[in-house]
N, C-alpha and C positions, 0 to 999 in steps of 0.2 A: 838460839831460839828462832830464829829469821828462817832456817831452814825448816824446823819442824813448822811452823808458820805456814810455810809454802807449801810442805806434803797434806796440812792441812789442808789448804782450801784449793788443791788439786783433789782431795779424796769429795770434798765440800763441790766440789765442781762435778763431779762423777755423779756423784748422786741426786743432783738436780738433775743433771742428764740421763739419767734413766727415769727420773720420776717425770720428766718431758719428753723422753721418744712415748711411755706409758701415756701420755695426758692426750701426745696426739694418735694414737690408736685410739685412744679411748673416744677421742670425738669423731673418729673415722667411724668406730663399729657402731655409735651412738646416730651418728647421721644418714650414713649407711640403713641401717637398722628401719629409722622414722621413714624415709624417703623409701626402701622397699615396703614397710607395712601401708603405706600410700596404695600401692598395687597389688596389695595381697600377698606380697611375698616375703615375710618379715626374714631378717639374718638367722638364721638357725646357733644358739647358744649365745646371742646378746648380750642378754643376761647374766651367764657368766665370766665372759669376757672382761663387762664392763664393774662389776662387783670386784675380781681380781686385779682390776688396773687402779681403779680406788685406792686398794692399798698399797702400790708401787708410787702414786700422785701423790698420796699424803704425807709418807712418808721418807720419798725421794726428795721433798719439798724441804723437812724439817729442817735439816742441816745446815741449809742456807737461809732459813727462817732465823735462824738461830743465831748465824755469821751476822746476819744484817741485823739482826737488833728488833726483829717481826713481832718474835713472841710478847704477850702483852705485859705489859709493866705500869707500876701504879707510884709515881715518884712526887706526890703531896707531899713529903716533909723532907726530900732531895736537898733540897734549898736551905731547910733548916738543919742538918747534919753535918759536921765538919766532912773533909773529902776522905780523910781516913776511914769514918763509917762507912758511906758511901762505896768506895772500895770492897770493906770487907762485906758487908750486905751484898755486891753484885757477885763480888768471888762465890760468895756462901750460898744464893740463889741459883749458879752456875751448874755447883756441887750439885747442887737438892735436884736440878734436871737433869745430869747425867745420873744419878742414883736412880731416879725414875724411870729414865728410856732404857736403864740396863735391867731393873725390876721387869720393866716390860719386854725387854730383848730375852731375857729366860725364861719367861711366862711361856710368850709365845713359840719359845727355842722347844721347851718340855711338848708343848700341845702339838706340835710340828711331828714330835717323836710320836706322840699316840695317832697323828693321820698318817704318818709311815706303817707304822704296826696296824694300822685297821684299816690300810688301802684306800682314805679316805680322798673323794675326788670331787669336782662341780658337779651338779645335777646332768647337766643337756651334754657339755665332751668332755667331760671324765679326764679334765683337766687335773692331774694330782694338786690338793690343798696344802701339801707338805714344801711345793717349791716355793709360794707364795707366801706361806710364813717363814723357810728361811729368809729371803729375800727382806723382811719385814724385819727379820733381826738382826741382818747386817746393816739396812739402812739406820735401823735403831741406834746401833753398835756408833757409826759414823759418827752420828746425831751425838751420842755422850759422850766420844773421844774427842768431838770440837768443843765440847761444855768443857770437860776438863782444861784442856788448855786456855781456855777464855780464862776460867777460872786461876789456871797456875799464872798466865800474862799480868790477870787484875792483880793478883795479890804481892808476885815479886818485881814487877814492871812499871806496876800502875797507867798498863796501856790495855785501854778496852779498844777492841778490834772494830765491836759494833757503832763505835761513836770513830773510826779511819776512814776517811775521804778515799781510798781504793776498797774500797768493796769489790770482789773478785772480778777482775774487769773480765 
């Protein structure tokens, strides 16, 4: 389990890391941009740029949102639940978010196939929209295959990752 663990939050590491080279273009074309329309000379395609980096920031982020314990949680009756509940509640909440970011990973997978087939691109450089939603469904993909194992650790281990003093150093 120690090794999947580890390929874990090496893939969990990956993908912060692109959602942070993504975060700093984003404020490069975003600063860049401000600072030439000072002079009249705005970035040409900013805007797309910076609409497509959005979705590499957000969703490069999840994973490790997810590692650390980010996503919001609502634990009033924590306290009052034996740890066995406890347990299965976070296992089963674990589940319910990788169901979702794979819901969302083939949403996005299918729409990705209709901007291939209709040559679908950004407005200003004809950036194709089909790279930036696979991208969106891998990072997705990431994001639910760390939920599952959170979830298989809570349930046969009773080790939540999110509450380990090494958080992906």
């Amino acid at each position: 389990m120690d090794l999947v663990r580890t390929i874990a939050d090496r893939l969990i590491g990956l993908s912060a890391l692109i959602g942070s080279i993504a975060l700093a273009v984003l404020v490069g074309v975003i600063l860049a941009d401000v600072i030439g329309s000072q002079f009249g000379m705005p970035i040409y395609g900013a805007l797309d740029v910076t609409i497509m980096s959005m979705v590499i920031v957000v969703f490069g982020g999840m994973a490790l949102c997810d590692r650390r314990g980010g996503h919001i949680s609502v634990d009033l009756l924590e306290r009052s639940f034996p740890p066995a509940l406890n347990r299965a509640i976070d296992s089963g909440s674990a589940v319910l978010g990788a169901v979702i970011f794979v819901t969302l990973a083939w949403a996005v997978y299918e729409s990705a196939q209709i901007s291939e087939m209709l040559n679908l691109s950004t407005n200003l450089l004809r950036l194709p929209k089909a790279w930036f939603q696979y991208a969106l469904c891998g990072l997705a993909i990431f994001t639910a295959l760390g939920m599952v194992l959170r979830a298989v650790e809570i349930a046969f281990t009773g080790r939540d990752v999110r509450r380990d003093e090494t958080h992906l150093q």
